[in-house]
C-alpha positions as CSV (number, residue, x, y, z in Angstrom):
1,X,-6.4,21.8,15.9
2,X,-4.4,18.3,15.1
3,X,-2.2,17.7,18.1
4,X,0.8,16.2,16.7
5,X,3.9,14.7,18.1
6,X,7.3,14.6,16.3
7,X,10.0,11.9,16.8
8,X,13.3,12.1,15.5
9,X,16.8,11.9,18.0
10,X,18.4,14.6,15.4
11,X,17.9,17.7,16.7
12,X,18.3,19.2,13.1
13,X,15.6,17.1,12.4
14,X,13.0,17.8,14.6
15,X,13.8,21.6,14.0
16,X,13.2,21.4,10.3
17,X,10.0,19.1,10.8
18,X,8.4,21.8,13.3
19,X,9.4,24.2,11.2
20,X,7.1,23.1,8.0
21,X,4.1,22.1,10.7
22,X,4.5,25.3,12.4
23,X,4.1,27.0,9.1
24,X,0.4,25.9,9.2
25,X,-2.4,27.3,11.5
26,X,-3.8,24.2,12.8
27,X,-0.9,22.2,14.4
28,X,-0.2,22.1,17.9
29,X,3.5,20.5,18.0
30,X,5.8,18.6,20.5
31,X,9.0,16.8,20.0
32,X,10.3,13.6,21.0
33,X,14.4,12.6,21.0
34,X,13.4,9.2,20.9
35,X,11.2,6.3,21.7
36,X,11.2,6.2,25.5
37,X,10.3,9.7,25.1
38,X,7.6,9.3,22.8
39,X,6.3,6.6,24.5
40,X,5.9,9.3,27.4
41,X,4.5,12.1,25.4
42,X,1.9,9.9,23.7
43,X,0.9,9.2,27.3
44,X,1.0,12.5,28.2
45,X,0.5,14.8,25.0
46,X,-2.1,12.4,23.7
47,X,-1.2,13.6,20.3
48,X,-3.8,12.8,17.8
49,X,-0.9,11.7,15.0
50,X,2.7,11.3,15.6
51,X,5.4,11.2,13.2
52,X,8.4,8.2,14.4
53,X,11.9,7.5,13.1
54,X,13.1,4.4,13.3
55,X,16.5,4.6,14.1
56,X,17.4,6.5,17.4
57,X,19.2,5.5,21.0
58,X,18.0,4.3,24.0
59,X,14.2,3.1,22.3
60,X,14.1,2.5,18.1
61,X,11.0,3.3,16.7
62,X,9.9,-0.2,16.5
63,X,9.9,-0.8,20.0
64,X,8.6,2.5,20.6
65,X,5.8,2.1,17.9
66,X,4.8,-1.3,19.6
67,X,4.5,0.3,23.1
68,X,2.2,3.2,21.7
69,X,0.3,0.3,20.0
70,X,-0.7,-1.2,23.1
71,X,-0.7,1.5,25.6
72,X,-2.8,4.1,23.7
73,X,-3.2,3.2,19.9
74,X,-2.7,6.7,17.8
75,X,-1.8,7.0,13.9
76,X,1.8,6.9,13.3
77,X,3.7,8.2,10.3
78,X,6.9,6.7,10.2
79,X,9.5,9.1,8.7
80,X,11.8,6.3,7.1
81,X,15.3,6.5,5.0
82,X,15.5,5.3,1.4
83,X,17.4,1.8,1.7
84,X,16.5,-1.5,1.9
85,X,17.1,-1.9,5.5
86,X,14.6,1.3,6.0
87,X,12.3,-0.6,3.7
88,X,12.1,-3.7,5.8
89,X,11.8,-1.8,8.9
90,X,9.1,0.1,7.6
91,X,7.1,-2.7,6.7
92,X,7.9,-4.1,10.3
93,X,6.0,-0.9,11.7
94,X,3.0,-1.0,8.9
95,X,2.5,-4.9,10.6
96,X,2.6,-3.3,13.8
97,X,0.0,-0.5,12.8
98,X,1.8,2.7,11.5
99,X,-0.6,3.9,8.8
100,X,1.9,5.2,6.4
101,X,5.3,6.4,6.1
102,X,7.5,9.1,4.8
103,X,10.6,8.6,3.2
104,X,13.9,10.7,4.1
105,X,15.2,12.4,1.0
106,X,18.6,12.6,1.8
107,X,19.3,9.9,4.6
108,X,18.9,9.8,8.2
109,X,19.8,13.1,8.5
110,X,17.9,15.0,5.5
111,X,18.9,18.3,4.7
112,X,16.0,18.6,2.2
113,X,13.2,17.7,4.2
114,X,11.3,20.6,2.8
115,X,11.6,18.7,-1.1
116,X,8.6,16.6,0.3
117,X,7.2,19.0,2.5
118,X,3.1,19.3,0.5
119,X,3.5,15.2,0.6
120,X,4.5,15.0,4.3
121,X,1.4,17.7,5.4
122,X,-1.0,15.4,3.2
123,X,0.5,12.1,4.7
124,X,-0.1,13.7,8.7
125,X,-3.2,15.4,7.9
126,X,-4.7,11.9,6.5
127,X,-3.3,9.8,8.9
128,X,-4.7,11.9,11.7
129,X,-8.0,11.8,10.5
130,X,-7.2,7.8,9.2
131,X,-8.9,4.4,11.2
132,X,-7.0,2.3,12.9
133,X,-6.4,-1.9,12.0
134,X,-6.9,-3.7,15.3
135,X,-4.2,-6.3,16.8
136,X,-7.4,-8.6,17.2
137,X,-7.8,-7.9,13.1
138,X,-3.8,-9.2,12.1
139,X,-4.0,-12.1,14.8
140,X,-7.4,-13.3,13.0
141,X,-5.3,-12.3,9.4
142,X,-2.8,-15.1,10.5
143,X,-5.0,-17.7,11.4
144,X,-7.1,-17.1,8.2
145,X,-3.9,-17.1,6.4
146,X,-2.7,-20.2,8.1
147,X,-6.2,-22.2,8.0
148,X,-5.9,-21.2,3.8
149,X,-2.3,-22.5,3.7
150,X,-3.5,-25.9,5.5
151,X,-6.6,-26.5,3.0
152,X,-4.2,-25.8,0.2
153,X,-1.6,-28.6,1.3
154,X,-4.6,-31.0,1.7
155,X,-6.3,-31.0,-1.5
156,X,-3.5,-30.6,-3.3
157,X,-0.4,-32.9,-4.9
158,X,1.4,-30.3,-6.9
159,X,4.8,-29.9,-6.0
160,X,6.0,-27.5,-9.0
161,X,7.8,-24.7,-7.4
162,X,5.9,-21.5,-7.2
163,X,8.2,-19.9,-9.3
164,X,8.3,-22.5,-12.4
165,X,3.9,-21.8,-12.0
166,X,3.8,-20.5,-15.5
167,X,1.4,-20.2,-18.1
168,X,-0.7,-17.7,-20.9
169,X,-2.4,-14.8,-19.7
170,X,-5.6,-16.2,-21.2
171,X,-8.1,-13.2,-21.7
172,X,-9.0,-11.2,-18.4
173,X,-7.0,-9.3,-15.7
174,X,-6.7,-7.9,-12.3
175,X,-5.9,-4.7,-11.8
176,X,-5.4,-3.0,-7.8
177,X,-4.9,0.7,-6.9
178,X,-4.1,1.3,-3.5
179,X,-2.3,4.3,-1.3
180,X,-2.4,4.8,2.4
181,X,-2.7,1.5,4.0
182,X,-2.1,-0.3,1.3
183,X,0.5,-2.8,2.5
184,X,-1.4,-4.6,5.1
185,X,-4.5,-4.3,3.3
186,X,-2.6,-5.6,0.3
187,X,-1.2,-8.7,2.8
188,X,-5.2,-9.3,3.2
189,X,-6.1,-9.9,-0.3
190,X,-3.2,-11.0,-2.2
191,X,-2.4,-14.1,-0.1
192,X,-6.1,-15.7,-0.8
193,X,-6.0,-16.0,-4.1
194,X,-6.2,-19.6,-5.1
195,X,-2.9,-20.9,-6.4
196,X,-4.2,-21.7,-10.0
197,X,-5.9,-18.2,-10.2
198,X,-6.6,-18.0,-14.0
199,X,-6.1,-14.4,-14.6
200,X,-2.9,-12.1,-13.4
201,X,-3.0,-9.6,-10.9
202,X,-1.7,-6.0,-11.5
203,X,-0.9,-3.5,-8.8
204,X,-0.2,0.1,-8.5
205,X,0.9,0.4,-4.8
206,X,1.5,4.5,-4.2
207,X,5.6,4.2,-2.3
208,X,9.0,5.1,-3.2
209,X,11.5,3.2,-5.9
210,X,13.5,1.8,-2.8
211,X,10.5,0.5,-1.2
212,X,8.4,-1.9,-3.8
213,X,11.4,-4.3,-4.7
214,X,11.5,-5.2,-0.8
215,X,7.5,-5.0,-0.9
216,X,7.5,-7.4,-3.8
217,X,9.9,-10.0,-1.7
218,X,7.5,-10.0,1.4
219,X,4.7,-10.6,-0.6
220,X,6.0,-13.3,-2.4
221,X,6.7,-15.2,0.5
222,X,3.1,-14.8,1.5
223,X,1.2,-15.7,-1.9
224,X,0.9,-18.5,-3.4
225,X,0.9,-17.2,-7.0
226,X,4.4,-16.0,-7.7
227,X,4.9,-11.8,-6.9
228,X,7.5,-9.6,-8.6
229,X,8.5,-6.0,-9.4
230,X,8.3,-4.4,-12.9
231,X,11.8,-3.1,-13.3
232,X,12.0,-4.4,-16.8
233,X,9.6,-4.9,-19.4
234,X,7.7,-8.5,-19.1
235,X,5.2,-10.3,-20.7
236,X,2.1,-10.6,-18.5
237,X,1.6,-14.6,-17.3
238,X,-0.6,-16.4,-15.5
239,X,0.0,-17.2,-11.6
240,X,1.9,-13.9,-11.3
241,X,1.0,-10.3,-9.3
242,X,2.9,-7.7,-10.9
243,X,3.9,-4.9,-8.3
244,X,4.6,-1.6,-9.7
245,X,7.8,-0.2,-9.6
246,X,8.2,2.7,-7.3
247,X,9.5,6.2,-8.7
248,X,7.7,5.3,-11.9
249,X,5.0,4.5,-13.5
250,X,3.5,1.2,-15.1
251,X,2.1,0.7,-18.5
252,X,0.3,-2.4,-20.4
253,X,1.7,-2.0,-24.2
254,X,1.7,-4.8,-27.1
255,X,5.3,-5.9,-27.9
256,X,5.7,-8.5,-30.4
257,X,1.7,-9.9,-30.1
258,X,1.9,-10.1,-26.4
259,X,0.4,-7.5,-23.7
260,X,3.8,-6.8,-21.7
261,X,4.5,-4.4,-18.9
262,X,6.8,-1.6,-19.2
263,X,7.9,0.6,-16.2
264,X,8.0,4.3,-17.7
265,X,9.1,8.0,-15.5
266,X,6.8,9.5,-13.8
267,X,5.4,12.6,-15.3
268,X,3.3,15.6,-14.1
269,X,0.1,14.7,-16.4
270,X,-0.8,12.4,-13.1
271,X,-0.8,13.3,-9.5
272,X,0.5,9.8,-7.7
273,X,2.8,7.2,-8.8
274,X,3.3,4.9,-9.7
275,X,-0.3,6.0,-11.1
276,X,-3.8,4.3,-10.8
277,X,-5.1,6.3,-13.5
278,X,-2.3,5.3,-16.2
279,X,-2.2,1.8,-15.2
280,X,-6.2,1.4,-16.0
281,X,-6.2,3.5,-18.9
282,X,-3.3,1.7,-20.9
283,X,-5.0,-1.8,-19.6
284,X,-8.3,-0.5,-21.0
285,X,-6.5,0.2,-24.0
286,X,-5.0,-3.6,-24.2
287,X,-8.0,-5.7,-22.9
288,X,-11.5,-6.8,-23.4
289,X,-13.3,-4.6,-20.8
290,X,-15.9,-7.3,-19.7
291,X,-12.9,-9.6,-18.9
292,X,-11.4,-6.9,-16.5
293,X,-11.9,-6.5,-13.0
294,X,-10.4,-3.1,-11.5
295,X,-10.4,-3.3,-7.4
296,X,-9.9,0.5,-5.5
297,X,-8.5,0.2,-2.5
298,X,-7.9,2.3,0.7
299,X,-5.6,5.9,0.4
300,X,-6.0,9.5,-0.1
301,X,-7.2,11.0,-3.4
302,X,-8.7,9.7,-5.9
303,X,-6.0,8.2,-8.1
304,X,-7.7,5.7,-10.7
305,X,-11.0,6.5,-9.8
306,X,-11.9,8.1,-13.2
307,X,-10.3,4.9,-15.3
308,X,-12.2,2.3,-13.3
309,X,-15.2,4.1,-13.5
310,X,-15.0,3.3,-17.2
311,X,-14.1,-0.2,-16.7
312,X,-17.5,-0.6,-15.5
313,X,-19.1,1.8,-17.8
314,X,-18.0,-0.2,-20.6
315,X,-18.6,-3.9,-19.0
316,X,-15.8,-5.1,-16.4
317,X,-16.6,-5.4,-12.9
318,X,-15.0,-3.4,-9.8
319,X,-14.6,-3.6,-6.2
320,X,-14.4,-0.7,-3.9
321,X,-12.9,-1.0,-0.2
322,X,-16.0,-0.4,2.6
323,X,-15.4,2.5,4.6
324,X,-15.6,0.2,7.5
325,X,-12.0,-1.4,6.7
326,X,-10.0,1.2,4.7
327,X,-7.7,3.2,6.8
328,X,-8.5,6.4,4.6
329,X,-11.5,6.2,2.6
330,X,-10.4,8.6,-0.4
331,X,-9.9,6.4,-3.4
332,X,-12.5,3.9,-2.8
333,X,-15.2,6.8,-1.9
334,X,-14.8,8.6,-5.1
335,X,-15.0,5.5,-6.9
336,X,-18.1,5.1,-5.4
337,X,-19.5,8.5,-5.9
338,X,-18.8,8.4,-9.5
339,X,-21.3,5.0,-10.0
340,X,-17.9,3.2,-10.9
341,X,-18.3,0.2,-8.0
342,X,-20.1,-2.9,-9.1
343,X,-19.5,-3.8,-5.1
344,X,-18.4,-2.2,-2.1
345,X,-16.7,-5.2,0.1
346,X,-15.2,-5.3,3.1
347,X,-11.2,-5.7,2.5
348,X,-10.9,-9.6,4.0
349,X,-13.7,-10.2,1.6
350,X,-12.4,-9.0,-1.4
351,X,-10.2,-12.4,-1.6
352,X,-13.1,-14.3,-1.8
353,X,-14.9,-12.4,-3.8
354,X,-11.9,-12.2,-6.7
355,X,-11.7,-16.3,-6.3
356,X,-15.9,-16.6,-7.0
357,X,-15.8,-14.4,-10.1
358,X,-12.6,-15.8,-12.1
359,X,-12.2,-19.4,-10.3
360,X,-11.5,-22.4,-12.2
């Protein structure tokens, strides 16, 4: 029996969300109007997921999320609207250890909850059975980050802005598929790269269109190669990390002699989006396999598992995420399990590891 705890100050809301839990037979349910209360019933219930909106009276979800956090640590799904502002907020609560989030479908007050109702089940279910990131691990994240940051100022006289960092995409790629957890995880890797990394960095980050714009943005502010969305076709470059638009799909095509990437709808052929699976297929398709490195990361299913399996089958190299530091061990595992992982590494190690194999 999952013991869950719902969080919303709507009262519509919290009706509809019991409703679809209460369908199943193994949920034990309790409602929260807002984040005092939750921070009460987490006490009290000990829940062993709870789902937490983020905009409600007398505690937010933030503040509530952070109490929870320190009193008694629990997966949280935050149930999020679908603008910018709920975008930032969210990734305020991923920092402060949510494990995933939900988006509303029709605002704060959603009257068609149920439209996401299989993807809400899958997100709780996973999240309850999901690994918590210590506060000890994102305090030591911010002094690695920091000590990186100092190194990079010292042995270094370049004063180009990041942005003006152009250059060919030689011959070799990155390519990251990642789902559940995947924005702190993402915040571990991504800002270790070495400025001059010679090879660009694709990733297919599973979240909403409203989301990955704002996603992109943070990013960029911690990386020192230069991050974007793919909204629009572009040409693949050196010193950027492409992030998949969210709400579709990305694709590595040939337009006029150069490998660009297209955003493209999402169709039902592929299970996630924007997809693992179509992102390392059309980038097998476009690129030397032995100069393509294809790194699984932590979430649910097993979205790319299949395409990176033949990266390695027909030369690249591939990282998956250890069990030890993915929140759920899904994608990474069947990776694994299908012989596709050259190495299975720890996610502050994966950095490292993608500096040694394609430095300069």
């Amino acid at each position: 029996m999952i013991k869950l705890l719902i969080v919303d100050d709507s009262a519509l809301m919290r009706r509809q969300l019991t409703t679809l839990f209460q369908g199943e037979s193994d949920f034990q349910i309790r409602q929260a109007r807002n984040g005092r209360e939750a921070v009460e019933e987490n006490r009290d219930f000990q829940p062993d997921v709870v789902t937490l909106d983020i905009n409600m009276p007398e505690m937010d979800g933030i503040t509530a999320l952070s109490l929870i956090m320190v009193e008694r640590p629990v997966p949280v799904v935050m149930v999020s609207s679908l603008t910018e502002k709920g975008a930032l907020a969210t990734f305020e609560a991923l920092n402060l250890g949510a494990v995933d989030y939900i988006a509303k479908p029709g605002g704060t007050i959603s009257l068609s909850i149920v439209d996401i109702k299989d993807e809400l089940i899958a997100k709780v279910r996973a999240a309850a059975r999901a690994r918590l990131k210590s506060k000890g691990a994102t305090a030591g994240l911010a002094l690695r980050l920091r000590t990186e940051r100092q190194k990079s100022a010292a042995q270094t006289t370049d004063a180009t802005p990041k942005l003006l960092r152009r250059g060919s995409p030689g011959d070799g790629l990155v390519v990251i598929g990642v789902s559940t957890g995947g924005p702190r995880t993402l915040e571990e890797i991504l800002p270790f790269l070495h400025a001059d990394y010679p090879w660009p960095v694709l990733v297919a980050q599973h979240m909403p269109a409203a989301f990955t714009k704002s996603f992109a943005e943070r990013l960029d502010n911690l990386c020192a190669l230069k991050v974007v969305e793919v909204s629009a076709p572009m040409p693949i470059e050196t010193g950027y990390i492409y992030i998949a638009k969210g709400g579709a799909d990305m694709q590595v095509v040939q337009r006029s002699g150069k490998a660009t990437l297209i955003p493209k709808p999402e169709t039902k052929e592929f299970l996630w989006h924007p997809s693992v699976e179509l992102l390392g297929r059309s980038v097998l398709e476009n690129y030397d396999p032995s100069r393509v490195i294809g790194v699984l990361l932590t979430g649910m299913g097993h979205d790319g598992a299949d395409a990176f399996t033949d990266i390695k089958k027909r030369g690249g190299r591939t990282i998956a995420e250890s069990e030890e530091t993915s929140v759920v061990f899904g994608m990474p595992s069947e990776l694994i399990d299908r012989g596709g992982a050259s190495i299975v590494l720890r996610a502050e190690r994966i950095a490292a590891q993608l500096n040694s194999w394609v430095g300069r």
